[in-house]
N, C-alpha and C positions, 0 to 999 in steps of 0.2 A: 543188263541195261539195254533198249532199243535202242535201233539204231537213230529214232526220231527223237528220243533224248538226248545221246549222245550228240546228235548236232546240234540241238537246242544248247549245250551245256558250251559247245567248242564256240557256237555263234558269240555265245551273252563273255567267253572269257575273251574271243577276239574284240569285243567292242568296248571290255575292261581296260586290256592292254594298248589300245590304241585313245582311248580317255586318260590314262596316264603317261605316254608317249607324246601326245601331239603338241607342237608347237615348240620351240629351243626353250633351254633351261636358262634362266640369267643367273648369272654368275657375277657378285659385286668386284668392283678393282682393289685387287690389295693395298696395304696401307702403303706409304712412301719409302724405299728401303733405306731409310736415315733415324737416327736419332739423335739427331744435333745440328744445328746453324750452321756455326762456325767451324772451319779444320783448326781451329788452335782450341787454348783455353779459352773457356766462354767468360764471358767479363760480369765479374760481382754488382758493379754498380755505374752510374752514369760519375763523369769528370762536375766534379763540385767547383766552383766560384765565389767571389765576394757574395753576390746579391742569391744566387741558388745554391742551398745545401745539395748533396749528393745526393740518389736516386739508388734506391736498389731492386736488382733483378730478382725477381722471384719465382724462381723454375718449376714448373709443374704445376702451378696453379690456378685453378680458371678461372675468368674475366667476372665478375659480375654483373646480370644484364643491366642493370641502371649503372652502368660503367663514370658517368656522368657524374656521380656522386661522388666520385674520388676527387674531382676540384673542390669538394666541401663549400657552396655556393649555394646559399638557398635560393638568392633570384634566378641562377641558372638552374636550379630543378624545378621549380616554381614556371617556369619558362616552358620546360621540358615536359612535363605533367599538362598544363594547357595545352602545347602543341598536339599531343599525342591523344587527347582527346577528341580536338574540334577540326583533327590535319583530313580534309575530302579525300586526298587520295588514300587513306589508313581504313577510312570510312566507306570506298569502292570497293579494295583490297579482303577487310573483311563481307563486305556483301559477295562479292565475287565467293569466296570461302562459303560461307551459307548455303549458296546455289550448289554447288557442288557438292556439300554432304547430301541435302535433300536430295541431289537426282542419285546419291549412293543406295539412300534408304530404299527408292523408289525400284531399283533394280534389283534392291534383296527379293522383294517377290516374284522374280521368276524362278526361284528354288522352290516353289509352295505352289500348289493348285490354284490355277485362277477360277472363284466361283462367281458364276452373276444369277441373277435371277429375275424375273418380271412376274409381274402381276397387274390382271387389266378385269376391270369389269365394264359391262356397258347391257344397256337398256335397249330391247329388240323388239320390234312387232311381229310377227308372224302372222301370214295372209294364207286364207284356206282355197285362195285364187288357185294360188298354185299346183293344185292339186282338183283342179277341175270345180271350186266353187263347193265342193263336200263338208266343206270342214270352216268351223267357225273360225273367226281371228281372235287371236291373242297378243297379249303385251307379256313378256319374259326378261327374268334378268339373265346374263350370261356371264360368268365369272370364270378367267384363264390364270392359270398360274404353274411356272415353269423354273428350273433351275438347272445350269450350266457348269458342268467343272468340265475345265484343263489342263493336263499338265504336258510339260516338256521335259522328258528324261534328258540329262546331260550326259549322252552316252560319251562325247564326242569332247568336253571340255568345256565348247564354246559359252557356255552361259560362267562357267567359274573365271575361265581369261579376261569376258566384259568385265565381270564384276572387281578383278585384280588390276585391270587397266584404269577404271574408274578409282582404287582404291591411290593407285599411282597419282593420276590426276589429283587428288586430294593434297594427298603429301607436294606436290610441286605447288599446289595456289597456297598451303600453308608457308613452305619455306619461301615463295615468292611475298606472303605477306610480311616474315622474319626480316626479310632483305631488305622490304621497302621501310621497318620501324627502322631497322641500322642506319640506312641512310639519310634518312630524315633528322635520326639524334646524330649523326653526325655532321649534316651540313647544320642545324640547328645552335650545336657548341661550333662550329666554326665560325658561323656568321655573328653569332655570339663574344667571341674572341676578339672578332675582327672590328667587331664597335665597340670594344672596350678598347683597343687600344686603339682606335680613329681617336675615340672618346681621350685621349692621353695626348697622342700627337696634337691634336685640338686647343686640350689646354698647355702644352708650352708651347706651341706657337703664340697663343693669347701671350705669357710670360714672355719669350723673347721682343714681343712687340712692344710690349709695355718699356722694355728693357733699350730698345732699339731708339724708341720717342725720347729715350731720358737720354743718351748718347746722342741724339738730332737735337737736343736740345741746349747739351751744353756743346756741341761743336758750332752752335749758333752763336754762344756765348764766348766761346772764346775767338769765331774769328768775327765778332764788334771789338774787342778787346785788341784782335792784331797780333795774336798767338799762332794763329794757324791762317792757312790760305783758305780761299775760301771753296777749291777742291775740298777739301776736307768736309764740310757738309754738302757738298754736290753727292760726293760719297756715300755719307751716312744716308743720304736719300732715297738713294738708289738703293742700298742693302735696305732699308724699313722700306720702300717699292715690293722689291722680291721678297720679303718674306710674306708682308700684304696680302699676294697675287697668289700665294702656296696654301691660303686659308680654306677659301671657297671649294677647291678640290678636294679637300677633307671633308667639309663639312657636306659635299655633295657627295663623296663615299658612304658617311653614315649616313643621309638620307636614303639611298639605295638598298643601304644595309637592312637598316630597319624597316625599308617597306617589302623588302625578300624575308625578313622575319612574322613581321603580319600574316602574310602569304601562305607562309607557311604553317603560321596559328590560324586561318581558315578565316582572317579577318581582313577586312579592308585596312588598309595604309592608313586612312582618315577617322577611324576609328579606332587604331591599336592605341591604346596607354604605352606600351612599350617601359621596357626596364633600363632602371639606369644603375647596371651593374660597371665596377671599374676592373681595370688587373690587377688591383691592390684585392680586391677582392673573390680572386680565382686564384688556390693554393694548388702549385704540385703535389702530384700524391708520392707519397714516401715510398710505397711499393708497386713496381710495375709486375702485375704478376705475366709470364713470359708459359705460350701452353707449348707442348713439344710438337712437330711435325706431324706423325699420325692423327693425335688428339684436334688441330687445330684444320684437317679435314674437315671434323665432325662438328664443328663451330661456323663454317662458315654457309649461311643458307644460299647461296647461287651454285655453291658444288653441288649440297642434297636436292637442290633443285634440277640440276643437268642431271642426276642420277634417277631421281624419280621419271623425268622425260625418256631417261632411256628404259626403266622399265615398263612407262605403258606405251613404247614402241614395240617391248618384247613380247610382250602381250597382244598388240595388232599382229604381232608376226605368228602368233597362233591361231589368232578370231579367225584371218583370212584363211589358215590351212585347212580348220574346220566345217570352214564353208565349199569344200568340197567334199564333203561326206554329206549324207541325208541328214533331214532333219524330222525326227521323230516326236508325235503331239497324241496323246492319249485325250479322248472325248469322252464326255458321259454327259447325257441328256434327262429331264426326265419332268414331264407336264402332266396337268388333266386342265378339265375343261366342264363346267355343269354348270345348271343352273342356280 
């Protein structure tokens, strides 16, 4: 073998091993070292009451994403299903996502020859002036055409790290869109909740007043009668007063309510129809399925989210190392030109 091979051979395996060396390796965090909540025995089921049946845990098994659906409420899926379609920020969330594949796509061809090429024609006269008057004039077409490839060997990494950092980025606007449907269905069934029962406190306050007029009414009657002093309806006054005064603040809670629900259905206050579901009609669900520590990592999208940031940090942490080694671009040209 020459010695002019033999470098050739040593150059092209040093810029192998420095293509598969450069930049730190990520290494994901191991799982949680636990497999259980609690230091005692883990509890079978929730404590049962007159008005709630018992609740049972159900270990190991995962949530289902319309988790929603365990209150068996069709106005609250109904609710859920509108929101999720018409909600702007789900509608940024996914465009933001879009943009990001596209510029993944668009980076995949720097692994491939960039080819361009042109093509020009144009209409010339030719003057026999130039040549001291000798020579007639003519009119010619002239027709150019040319073609361009590039490539960039990635001796060095750098184009695999962009395109692994980009890959990262992905995964982080995905799981940040995961995060943003959680929270939406979950302030959604809250706010939900919370005017079903304004909607309750509502109506027996209604009932207590009703109740409150008929006790103001015969403590009217019996002190004409000379039964009672006539404290005794100052009294009763004053309690049908207070409970009176306790109305409007309810009912100014479900206003609020239901116009943070519009809101969040992507509609104006003045225009939401709005549901009039009650808590008679939101059933506990009988099984709470309960995931284990490890598993419940991988469920929740703001970790795989901090996890994906940190690997297309790991990945900046290679682009820049890269960019201290040359950068290598092979050319090839190739025209003509007639008429």
């Amino acid at each position: 073998m020459t010695p002019g091979r033999t470098t050739l051979i040593a150059c092209a395996a040093a810029l192998v091993a420095v293509g598969c060396t450069i930049g730190p390796r990520y290494v994901p965090p191991g799982a949680p070292p636990t497999q259980r909540y609690t230091g005692g025995a883990r509890p079978r089921h929730t404590v049962a009451s007159a008005a709630v049946a018992a609740q049972h845990f159900a270990y190991g098994e995962k949530l289902n994403a319309q988790w929603w659906t365990l209150f068996r409420s069709t106005e609250l899926d109904r609710l859920l299903r509108t929101t999720l379609r018409h909600n702007p920020t789900l509608e940024a969330a996914r465009a933001t996502l879009r943009q990001a594949q596209a510029t993944l796509e668009a980076d995949e061809g720097v692994f491939y020859p960039q080819v361009s090429g042109q093509l020009g024609a144009k209409r010339q006269r030719f003057s026999g002036a130039v040549f001291g008057g000798g020579l007639p004039s003519r009119i010619f077409n002239l027709y150019t055409g040319g073609l361009n490839v590039t490539y960039y060997p990635d001796f060095f990494g750098a184009n695999r790290l962009v395109y692994r950092q980009q890959k990262a980025r992905i995964d982080y606007r995905r799981f940040q869109m995961q995060a943003a449907y959680l929270t939406l269905e979950s302030n959604v069934v809250s706010l939900a909740i919370t005017a079903a029962e304004l909607r309750e406190q509502i109506r027996a306050t209604h009932t207590i007043l009703a109740d409150e007029r008929t006790l103001l009414a015969l403590a009217g009657q019996r002190y004409r009668l000379g039964a009672v002093p006539y404290l005794d309806v100052v009294n009763q006054r004053g309690r049908l007063a207070v409970t009176r005064a306790g109305l409007p603040p309810l009912e100014q809670r479900l206003a609020r309510t239901r116009h943070q629900l519009a809101i969040l259905a992507g509609e104006y206050p003045s225009q939401w129809k709005g549901y009039a579901w009650t808590l008679a009609g939101l059933r506990l669900p009988r099984e709470l399925p309960v995931s284990l520590p490890s598993a419940l990592v991988q469920q929740r999208p703001d970790i795989r989210a901090a996890e994906a940031q940190m690997r297309a940090a790991n990945a900046q942490i290679g682009i820049d190392t890269a960019r201290m080694y040359p950068v290598v671009s092979l050319t090839a040209s190739f025209g003509q030109q007639g008429a």
